[in-house]
C-alpha positions as CSV (number, residue, x, y, z in Angstrom):
1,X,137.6,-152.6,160.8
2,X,134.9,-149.9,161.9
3,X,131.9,-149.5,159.8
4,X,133.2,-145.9,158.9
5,X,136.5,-148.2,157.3
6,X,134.4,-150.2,155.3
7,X,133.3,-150.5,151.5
8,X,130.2,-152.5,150.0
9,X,130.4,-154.1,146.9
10,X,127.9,-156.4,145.1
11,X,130.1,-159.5,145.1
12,X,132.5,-159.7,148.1
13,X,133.7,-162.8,147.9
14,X,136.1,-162.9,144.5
15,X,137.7,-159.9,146.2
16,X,140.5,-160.8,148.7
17,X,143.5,-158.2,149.9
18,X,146.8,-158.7,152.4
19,X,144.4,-160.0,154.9
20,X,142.8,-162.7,153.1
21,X,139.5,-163.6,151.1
22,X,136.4,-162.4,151.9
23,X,133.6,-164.5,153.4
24,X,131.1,-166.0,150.3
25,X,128.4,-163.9,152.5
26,X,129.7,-160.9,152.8
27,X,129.5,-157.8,150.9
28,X,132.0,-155.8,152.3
29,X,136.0,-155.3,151.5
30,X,138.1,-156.7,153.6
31,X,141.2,-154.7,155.0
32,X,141.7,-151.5,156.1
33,X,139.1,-149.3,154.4
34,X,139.8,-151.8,151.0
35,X,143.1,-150.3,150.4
36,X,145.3,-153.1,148.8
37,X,142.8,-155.2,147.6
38,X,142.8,-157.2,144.4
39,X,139.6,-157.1,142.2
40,X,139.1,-160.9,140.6
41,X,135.5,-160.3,139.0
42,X,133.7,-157.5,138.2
43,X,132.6,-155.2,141.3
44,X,130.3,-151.9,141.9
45,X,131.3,-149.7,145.1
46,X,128.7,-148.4,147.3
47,X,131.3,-146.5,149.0
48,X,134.9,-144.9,149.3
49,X,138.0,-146.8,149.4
50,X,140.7,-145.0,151.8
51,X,142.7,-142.9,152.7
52,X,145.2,-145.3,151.4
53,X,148.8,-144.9,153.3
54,X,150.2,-147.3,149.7
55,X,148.5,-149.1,147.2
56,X,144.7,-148.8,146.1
57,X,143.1,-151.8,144.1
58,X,145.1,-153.8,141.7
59,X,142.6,-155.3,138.9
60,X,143.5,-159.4,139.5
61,X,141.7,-160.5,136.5
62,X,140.8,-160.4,132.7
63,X,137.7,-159.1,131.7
64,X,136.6,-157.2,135.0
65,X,134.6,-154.0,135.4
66,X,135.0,-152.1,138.6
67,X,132.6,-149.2,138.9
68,X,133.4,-146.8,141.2
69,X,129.7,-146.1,141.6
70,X,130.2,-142.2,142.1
71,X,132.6,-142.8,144.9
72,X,136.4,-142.3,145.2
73,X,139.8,-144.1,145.9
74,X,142.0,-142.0,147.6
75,X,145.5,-142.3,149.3
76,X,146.9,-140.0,151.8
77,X,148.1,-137.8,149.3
78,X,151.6,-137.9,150.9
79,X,153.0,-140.2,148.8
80,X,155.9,-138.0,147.5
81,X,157.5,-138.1,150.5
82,X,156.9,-141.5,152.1
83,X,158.7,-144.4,152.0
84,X,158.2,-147.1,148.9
85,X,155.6,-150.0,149.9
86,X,156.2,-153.6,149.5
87,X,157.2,-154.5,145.4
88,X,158.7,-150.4,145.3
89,X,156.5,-148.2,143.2
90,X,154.0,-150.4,141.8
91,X,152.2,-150.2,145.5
92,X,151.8,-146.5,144.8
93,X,149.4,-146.6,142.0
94,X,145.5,-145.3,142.9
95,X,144.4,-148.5,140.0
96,X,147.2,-150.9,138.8
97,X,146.4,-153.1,135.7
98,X,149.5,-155.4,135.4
99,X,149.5,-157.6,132.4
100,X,145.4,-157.3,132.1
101,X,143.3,-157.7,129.1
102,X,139.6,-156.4,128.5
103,X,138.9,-154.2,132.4
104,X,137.0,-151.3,132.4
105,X,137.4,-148.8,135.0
106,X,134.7,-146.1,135.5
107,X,132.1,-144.3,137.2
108,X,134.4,-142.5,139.9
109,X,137.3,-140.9,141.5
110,X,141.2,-141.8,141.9
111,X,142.8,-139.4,143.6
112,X,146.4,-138.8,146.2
113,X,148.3,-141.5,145.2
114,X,152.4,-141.6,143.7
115,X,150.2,-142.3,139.9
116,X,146.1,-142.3,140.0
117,X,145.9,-145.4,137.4
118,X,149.0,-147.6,136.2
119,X,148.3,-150.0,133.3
120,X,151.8,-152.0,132.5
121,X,151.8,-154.8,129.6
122,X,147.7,-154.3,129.3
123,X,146.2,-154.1,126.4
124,X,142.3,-153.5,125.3
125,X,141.3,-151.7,128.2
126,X,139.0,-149.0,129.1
127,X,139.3,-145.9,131.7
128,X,136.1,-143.9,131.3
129,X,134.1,-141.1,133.3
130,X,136.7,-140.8,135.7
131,X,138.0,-137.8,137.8
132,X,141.5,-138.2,138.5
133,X,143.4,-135.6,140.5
134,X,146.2,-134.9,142.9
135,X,148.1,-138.0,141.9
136,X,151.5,-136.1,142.3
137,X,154.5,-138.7,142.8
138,X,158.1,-138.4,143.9
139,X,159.5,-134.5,143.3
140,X,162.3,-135.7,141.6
141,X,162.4,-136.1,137.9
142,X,165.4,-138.5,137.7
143,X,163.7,-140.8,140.8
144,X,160.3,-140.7,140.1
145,X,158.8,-143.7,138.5
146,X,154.9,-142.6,138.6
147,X,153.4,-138.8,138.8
148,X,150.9,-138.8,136.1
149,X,147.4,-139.0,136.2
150,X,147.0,-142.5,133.7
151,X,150.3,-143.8,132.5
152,X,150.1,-146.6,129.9
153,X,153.5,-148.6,129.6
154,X,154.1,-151.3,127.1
155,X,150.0,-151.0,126.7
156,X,148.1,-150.9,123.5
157,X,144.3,-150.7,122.3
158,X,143.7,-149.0,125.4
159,X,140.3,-146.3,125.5
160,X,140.6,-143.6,127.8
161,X,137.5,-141.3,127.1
162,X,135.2,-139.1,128.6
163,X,137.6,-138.4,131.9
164,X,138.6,-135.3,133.5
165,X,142.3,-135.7,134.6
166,X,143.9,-132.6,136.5
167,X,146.5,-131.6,138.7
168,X,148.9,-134.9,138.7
169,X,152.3,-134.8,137.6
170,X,155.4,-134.3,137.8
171,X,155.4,-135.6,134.5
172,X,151.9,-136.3,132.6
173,X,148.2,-136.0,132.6
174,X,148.4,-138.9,130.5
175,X,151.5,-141.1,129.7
176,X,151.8,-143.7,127.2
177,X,155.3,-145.2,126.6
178,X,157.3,-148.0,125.9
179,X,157.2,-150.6,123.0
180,X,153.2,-151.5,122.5
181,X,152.2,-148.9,123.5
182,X,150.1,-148.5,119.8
183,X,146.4,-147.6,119.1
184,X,145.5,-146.3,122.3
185,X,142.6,-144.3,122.0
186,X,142.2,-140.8,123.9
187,X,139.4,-139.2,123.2
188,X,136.7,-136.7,124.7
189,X,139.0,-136.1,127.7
190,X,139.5,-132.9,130.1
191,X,143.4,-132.7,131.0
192,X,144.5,-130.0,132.8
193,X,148.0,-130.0,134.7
């Protein structure tokens, strides 16, 4: 990894990807740029993540904060036309919460990715002072799983507040569906698609 491939975080070492854990003494991600890594405890970035030819960062853990720190996550934006990544569509999400309970994700950008943040059977959750954009997904409505800037499925109790979400789709700035999916809260958002 060069150094212009490489993100800083405070705690390296609970943060592992396809290559392996990091080192207890480091403070960098490991992989290419940090793209597929899995977030076990909470983390700050002190720099970008990407470009991202699949997945982003999967949260790995309960109660986990990843602040972006002002910087971004970003794929190669070409996601709409490339081919599906390891588990299919999951790869393809910017931030992917699967069955997680209590993260908070803020303080940055999620953008060029199939869907910019995917929360599936997570509950009490929070998405604040984001920007996400460009997250696009497939161009076909009867293929495409993803293509919305936050999608919430089977997820309840979930804050998203105080982001600006434009320009994803092909279906929503925000979608929440499935059975669960109750008492989200949306609030104070900018949504333009």
């Amino acid at each position: 990894v060069t150094p212009s491939a490489v993100a800083t975080v405070t705690d390296a070492a609970s943060l592992t990807s396809s290559l392996g854990p990091a080192s207890a003494q480091a403070t960098t991600m490991v992989g290419p740029s940090g793209c597929a890594s899995t977030v076990n405890a909470s983390e700050t970035l002190t720099a970008d993540i990407g470009p991202c030819p699949g997945p982003g960062v999967t949260i790995g853990a309960d109660n986990v904060t990843l602040n972006l720190g002002g910087h971004k996550i970003f794929g190669t934006g070409d996601h709409a036309n490339g081919p599906l990544f390891g588990a299919g569509f999951l790869d393809l999400g910017g931030i992917d919460l699967v069955g997680r309970t209590g993260d908070t994700i803020k303080n940055g950008e999620v953008t060029g990715f199939e869907g910019g943040i995917w929360l599936q059977h997570s509950n009490d959750n929070s998405l604040t002072g984001l920007n996400i954009h460009d997250n696009i997904g497939l161009d076909d409505n009867n293929a495409a799983v993803l293509g919305d800037g936050v999608a919430l499925f089977h997820s309840g109790n979930n804050t998203i507040e105080n982001d600006t979400i434009d320009h994803n789709g092909i279906f929503d700035g925000i979608g929440i569906v499935g059975i669960g999916s109750n008492n989200n809260l949306v609030t104070h958002n900018t949504i333009d698609d």
